[in-house]
Biopython code that builds the backbone (N, CA, C, O; Angstrom):
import numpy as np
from Bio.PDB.StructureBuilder import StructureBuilder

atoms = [
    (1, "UNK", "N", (-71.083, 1.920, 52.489)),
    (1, "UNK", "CA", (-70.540, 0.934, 53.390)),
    (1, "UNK", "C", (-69.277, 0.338, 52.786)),
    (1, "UNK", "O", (-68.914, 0.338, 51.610)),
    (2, "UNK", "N", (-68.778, -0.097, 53.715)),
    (2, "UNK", "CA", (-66.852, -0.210, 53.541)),
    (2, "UNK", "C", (-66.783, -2.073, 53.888)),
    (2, "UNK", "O", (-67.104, -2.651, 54.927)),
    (3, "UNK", "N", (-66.242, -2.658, 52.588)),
    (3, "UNK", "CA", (-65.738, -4.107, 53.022)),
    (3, "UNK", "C", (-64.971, -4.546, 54.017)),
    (3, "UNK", "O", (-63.792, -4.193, 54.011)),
    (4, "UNK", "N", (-65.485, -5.449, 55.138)),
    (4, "UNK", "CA", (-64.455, -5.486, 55.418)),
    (4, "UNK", "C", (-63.821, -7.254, 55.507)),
    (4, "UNK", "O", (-63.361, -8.011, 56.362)),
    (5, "UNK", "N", (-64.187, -7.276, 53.887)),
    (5, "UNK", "CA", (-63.525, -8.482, 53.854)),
    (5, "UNK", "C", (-61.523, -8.560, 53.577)),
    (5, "UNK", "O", (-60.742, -7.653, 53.864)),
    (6, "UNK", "N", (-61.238, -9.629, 53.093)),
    (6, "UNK", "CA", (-59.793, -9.968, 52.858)),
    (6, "UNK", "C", (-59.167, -8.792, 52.021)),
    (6, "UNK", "O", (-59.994, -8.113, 51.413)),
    (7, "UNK", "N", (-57.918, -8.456, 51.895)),
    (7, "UNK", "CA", (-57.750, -7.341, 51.209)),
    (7, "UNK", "C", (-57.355, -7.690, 50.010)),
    (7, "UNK", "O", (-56.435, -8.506, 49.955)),
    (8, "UNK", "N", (-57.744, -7.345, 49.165)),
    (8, "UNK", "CA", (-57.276, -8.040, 47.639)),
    (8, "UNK", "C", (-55.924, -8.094, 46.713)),
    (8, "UNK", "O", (-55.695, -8.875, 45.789)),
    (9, "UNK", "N", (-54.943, -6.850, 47.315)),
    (9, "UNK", "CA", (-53.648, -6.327, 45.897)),
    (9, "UNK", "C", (-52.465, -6.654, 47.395)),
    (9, "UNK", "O", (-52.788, -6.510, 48.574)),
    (10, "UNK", "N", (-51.725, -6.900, 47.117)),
    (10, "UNK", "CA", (-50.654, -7.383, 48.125)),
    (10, "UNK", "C", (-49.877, -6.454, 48.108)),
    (10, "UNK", "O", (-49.880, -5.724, 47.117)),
    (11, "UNK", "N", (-48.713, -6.123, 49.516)),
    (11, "UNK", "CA", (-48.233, -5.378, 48.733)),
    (11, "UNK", "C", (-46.874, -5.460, 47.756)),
    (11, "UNK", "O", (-46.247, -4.454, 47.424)),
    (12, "UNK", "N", (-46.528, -6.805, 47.355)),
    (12, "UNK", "CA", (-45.627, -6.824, 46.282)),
    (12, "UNK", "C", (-46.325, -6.299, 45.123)),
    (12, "UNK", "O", (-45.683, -5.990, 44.120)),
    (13, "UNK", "N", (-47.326, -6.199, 45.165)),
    (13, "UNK", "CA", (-47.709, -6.010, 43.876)),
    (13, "UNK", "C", (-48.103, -4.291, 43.917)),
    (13, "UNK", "O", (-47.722, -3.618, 42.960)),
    (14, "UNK", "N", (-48.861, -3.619, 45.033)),
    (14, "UNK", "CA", (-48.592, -2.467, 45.063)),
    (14, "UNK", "C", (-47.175, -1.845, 44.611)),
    (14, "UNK", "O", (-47.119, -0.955, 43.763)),
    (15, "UNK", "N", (-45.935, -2.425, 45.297)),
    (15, "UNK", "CA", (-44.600, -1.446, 45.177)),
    (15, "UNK", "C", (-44.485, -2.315, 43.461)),
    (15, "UNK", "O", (-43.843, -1.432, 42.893)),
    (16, "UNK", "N", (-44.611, -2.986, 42.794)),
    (16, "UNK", "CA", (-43.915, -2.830, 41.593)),
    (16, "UNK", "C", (-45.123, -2.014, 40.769)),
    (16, "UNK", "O", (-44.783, -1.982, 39.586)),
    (17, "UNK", "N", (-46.056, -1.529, 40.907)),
    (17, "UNK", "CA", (-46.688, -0.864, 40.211)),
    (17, "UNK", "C", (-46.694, 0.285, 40.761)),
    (17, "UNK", "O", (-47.553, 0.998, 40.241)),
    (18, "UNK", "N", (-45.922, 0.972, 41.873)),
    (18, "UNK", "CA", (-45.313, 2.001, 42.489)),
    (18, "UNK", "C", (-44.001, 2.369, 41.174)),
    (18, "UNK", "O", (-43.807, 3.327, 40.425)),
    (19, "UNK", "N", (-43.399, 1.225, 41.376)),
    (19, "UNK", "CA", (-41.926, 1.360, 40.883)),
    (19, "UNK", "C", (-42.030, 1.637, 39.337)),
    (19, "UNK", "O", (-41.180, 2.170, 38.625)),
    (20, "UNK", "N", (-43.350, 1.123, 38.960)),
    (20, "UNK", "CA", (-43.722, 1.389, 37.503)),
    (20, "UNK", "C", (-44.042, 2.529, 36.877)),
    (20, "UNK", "O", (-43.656, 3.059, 35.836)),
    (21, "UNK", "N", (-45.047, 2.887, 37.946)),
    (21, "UNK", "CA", (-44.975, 4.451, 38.154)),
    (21, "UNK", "C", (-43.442, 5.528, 37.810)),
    (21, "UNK", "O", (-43.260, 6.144, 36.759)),
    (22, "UNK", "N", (-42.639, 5.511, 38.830)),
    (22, "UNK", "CA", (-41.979, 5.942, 38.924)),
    (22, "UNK", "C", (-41.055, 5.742, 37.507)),
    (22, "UNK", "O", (-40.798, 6.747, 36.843)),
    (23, "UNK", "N", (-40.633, 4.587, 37.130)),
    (23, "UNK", "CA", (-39.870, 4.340, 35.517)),
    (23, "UNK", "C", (-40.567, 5.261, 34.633)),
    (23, "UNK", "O", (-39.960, 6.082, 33.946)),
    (24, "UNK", "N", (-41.872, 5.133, 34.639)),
    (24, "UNK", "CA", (-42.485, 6.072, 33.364)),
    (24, "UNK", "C", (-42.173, 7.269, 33.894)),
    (24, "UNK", "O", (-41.171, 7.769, 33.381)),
    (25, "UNK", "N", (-42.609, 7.809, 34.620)),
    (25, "UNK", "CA", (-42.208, 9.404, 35.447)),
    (25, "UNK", "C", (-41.049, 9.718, 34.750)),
    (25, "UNK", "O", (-41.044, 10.502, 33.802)),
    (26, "UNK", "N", (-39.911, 9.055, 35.238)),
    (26, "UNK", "CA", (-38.734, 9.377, 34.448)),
    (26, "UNK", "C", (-38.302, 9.199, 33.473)),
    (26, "UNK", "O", (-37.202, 9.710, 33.262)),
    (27, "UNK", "N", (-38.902, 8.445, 32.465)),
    (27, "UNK", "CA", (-38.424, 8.293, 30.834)),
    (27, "UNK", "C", (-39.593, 9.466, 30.089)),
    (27, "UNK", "O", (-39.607, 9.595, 28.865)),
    (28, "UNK", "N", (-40.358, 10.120, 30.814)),
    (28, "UNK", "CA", (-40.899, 10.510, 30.279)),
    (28, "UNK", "C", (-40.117, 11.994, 30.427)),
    (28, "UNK", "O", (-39.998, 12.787, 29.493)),
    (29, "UNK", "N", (-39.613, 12.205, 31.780)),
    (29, "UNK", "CA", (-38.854, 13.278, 31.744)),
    (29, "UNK", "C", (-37.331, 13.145, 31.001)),
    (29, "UNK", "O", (-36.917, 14.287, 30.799)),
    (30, "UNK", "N", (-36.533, 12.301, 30.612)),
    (30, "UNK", "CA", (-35.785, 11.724, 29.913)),
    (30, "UNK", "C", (-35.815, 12.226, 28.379)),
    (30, "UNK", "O", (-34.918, 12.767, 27.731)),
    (31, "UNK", "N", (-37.322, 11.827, 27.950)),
    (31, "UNK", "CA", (-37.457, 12.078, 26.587)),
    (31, "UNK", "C", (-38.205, 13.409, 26.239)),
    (31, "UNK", "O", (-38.660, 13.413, 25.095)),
    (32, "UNK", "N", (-38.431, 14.548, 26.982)),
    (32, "UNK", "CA", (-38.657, 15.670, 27.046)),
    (32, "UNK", "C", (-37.033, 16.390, 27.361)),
    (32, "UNK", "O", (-36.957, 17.538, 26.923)),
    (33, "UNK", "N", (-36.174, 16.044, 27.823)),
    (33, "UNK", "CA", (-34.768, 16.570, 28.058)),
    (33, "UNK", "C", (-34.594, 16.312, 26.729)),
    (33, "UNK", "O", (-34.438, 17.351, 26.088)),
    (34, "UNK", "N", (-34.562, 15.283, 26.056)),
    (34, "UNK", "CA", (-33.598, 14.910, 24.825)),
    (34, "UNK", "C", (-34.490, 15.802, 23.825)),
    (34, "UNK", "O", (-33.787, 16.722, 23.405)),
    (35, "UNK", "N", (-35.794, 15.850, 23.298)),
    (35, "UNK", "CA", (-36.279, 16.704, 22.972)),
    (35, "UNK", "C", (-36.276, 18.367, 22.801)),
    (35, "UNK", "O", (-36.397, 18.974, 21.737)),
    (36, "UNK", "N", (-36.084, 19.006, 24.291)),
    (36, "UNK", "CA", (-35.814, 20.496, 24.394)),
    (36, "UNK", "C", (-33.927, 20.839, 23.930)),
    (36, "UNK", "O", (-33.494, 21.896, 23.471)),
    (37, "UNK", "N", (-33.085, 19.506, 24.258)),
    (37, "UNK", "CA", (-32.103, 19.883, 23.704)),
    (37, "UNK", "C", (-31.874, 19.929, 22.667)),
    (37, "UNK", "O", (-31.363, 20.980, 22.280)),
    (38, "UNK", "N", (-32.152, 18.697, 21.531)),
    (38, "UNK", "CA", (-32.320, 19.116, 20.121)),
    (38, "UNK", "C", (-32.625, 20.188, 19.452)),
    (38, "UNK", "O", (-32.159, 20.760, 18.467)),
    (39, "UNK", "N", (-34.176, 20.488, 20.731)),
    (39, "UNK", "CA", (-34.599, 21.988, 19.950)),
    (39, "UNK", "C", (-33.872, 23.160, 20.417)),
    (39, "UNK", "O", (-34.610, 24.145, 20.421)),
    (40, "UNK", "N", (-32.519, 23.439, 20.867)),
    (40, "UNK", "CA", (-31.998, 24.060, 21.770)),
    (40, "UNK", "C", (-30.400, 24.130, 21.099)),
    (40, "UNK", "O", (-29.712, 25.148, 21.024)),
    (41, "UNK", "N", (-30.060, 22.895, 20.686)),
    (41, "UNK", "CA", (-28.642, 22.510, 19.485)),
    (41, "UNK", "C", (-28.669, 23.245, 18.635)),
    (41, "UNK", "O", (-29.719, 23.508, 18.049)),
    (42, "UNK", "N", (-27.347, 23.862, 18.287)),
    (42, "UNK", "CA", (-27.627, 24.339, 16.877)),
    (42, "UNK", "C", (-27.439, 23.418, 15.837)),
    (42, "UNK", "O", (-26.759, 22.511, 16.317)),
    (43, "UNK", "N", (-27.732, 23.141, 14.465)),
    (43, "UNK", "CA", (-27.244, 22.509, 13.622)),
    (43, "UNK", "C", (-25.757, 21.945, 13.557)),
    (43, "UNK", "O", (-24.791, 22.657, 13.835)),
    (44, "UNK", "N", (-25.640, 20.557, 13.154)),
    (44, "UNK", "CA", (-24.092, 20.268, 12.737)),
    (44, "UNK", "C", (-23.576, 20.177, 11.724)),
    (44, "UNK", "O", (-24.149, 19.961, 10.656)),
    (45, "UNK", "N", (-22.308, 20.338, 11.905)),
    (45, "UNK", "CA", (-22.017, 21.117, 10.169)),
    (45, "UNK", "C", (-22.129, 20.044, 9.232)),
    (45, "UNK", "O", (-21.729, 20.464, 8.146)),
    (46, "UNK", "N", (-22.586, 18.535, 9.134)),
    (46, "UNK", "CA", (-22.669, 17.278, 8.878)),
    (46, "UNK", "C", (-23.925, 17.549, 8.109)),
    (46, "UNK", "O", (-24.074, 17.470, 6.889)),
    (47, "UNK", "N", (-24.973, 17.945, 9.192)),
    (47, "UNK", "CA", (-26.399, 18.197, 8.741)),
    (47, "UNK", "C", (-26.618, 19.780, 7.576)),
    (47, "UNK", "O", (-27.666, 19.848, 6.933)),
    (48, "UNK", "N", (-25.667, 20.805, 7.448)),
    (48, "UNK", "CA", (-25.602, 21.553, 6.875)),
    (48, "UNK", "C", (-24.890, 20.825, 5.516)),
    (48, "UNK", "O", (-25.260, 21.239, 4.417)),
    (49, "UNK", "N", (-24.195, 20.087, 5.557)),
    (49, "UNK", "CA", (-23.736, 19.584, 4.365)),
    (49, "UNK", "C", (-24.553, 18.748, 3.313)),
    (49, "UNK", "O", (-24.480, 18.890, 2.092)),
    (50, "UNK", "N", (-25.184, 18.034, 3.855)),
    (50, "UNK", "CA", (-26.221, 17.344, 3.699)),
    (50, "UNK", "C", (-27.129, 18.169, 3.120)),
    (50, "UNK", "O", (-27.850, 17.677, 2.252)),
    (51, "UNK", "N", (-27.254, 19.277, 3.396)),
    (51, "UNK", "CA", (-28.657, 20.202, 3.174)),
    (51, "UNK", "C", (-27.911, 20.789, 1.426)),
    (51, "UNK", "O", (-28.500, 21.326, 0.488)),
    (52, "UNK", "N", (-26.722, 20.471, 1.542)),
    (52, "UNK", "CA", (-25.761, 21.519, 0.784)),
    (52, "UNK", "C", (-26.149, 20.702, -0.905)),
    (52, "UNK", "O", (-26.395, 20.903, -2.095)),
    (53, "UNK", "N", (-25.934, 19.566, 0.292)),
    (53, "UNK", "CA", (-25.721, 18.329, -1.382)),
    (53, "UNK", "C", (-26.895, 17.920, -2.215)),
    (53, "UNK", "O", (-26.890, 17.587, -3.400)),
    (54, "UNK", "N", (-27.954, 18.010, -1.341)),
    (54, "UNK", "CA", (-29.870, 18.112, -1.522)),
    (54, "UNK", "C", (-29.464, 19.315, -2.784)),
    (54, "UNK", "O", (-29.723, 19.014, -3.949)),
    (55, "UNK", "N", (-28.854, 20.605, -2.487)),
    (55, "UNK", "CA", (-29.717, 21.999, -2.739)),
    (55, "UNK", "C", (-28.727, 21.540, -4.517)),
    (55, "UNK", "O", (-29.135, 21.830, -5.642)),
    (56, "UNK", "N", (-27.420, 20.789, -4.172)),
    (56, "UNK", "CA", (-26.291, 20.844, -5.793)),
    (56, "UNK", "C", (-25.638, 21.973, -5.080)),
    (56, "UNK", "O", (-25.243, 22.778, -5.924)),
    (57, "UNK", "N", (-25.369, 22.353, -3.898)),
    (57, "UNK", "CA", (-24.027, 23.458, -3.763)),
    (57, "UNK", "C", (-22.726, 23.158, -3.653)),
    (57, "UNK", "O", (-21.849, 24.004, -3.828)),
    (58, "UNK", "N", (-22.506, 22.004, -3.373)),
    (58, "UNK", "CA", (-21.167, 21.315, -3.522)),
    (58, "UNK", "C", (-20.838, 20.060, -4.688)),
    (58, "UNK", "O", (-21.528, 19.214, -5.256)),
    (59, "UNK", "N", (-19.478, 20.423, -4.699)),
    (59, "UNK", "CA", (-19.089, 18.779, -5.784)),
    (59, "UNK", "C", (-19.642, 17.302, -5.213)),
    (59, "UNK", "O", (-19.525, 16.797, -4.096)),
    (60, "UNK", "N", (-20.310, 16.803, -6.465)),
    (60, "UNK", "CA", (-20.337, 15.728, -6.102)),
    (60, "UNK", "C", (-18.723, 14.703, -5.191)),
    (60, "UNK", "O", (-17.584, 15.140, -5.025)),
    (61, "UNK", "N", (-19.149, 13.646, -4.888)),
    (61, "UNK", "CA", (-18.276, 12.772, -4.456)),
    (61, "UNK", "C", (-17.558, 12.044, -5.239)),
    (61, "UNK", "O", (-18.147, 11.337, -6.056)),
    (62, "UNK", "N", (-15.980, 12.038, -5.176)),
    (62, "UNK", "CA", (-15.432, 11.442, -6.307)),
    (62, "UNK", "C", (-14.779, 10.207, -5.756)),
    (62, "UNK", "O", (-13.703, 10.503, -5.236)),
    (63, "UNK", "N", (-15.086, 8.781, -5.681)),
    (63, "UNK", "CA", (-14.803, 7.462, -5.279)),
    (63, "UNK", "C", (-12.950, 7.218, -6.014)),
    (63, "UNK", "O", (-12.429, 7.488, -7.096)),
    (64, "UNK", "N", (-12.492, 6.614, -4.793)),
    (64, "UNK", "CA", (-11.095, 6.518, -4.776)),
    (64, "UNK", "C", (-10.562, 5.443, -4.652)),
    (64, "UNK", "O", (-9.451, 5.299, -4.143)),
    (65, "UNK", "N", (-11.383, 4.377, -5.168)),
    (65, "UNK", "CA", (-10.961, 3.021, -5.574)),
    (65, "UNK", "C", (-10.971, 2.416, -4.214)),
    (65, "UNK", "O", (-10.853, 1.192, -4.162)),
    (66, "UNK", "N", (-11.118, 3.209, -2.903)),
    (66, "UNK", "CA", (-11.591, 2.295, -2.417)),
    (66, "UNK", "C", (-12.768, 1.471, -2.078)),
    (66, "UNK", "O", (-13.912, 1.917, -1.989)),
    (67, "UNK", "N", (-12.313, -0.132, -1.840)),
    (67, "UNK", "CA", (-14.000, -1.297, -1.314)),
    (67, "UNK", "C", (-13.878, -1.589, -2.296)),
    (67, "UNK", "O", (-13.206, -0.883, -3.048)),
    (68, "UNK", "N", (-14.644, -3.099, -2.872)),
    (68, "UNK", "CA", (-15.168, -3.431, -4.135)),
    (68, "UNK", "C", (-16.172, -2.605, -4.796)),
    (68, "UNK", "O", (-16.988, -1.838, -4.284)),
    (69, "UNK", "N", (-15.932, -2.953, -6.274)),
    (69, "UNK", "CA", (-16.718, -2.239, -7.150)),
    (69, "UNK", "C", (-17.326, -3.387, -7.888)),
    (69, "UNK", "O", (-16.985, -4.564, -8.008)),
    (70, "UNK", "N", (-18.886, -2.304, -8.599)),
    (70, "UNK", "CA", (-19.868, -3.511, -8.924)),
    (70, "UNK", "C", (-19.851, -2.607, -10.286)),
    (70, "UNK", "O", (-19.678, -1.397, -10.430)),
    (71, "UNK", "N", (-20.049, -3.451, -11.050)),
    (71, "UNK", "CA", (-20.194, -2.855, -12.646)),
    (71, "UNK", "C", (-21.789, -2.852, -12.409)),
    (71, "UNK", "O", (-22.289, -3.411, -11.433)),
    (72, "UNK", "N", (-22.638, -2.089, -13.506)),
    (72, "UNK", "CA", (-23.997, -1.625, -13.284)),
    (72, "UNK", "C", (-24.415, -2.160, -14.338)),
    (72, "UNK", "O", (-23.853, -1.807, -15.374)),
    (73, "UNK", "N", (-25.394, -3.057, -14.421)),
    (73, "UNK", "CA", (-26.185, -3.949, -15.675)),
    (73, "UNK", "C", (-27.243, -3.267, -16.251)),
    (73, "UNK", "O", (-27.893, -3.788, -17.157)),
]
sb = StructureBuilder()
sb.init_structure("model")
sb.init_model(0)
sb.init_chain("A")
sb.init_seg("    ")
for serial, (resi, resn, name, xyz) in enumerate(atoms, 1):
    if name == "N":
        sb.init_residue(resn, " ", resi, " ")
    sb.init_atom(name, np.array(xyz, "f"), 0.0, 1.0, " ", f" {name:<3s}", serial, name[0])
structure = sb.get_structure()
């Protein structure tokens, strides 16, 4: 058997939990795009350098007076 009293959820409150719906829907497809493209990018040559300086394949960095300098205690 079916109430048929007052109806309880209004519908302002239906459409923003519609609309809530819908926000997640799309950040979720949002952050699956940003995801498959990363995995889809090739490396940047930034991130290869980086890998370079980890492994000792390049010269260290040689500081050129520029910015302040801190003496080391």
């Amino acid at each position: 058997m079916s109430s048929r009293g007052k109806k309880k959820i209004t519908m302002a409150k239906l459409n923003r939990e519609a609309r809530l719906r819908e926000r997640r829907v799309e950040k979720k497809a949002r952050k699956e795009a940003r995801r498959d493209a990363a995995a889809t990018q090739p490396p940047d040559d930034l991130s290869q350098t980086e890998d370079n300086d980890l492994l000792g394949d390049t010269e260290p960095l040689v500081r050129t007076g520029e910015g302040p300098q801190r003496e080391l205690s």
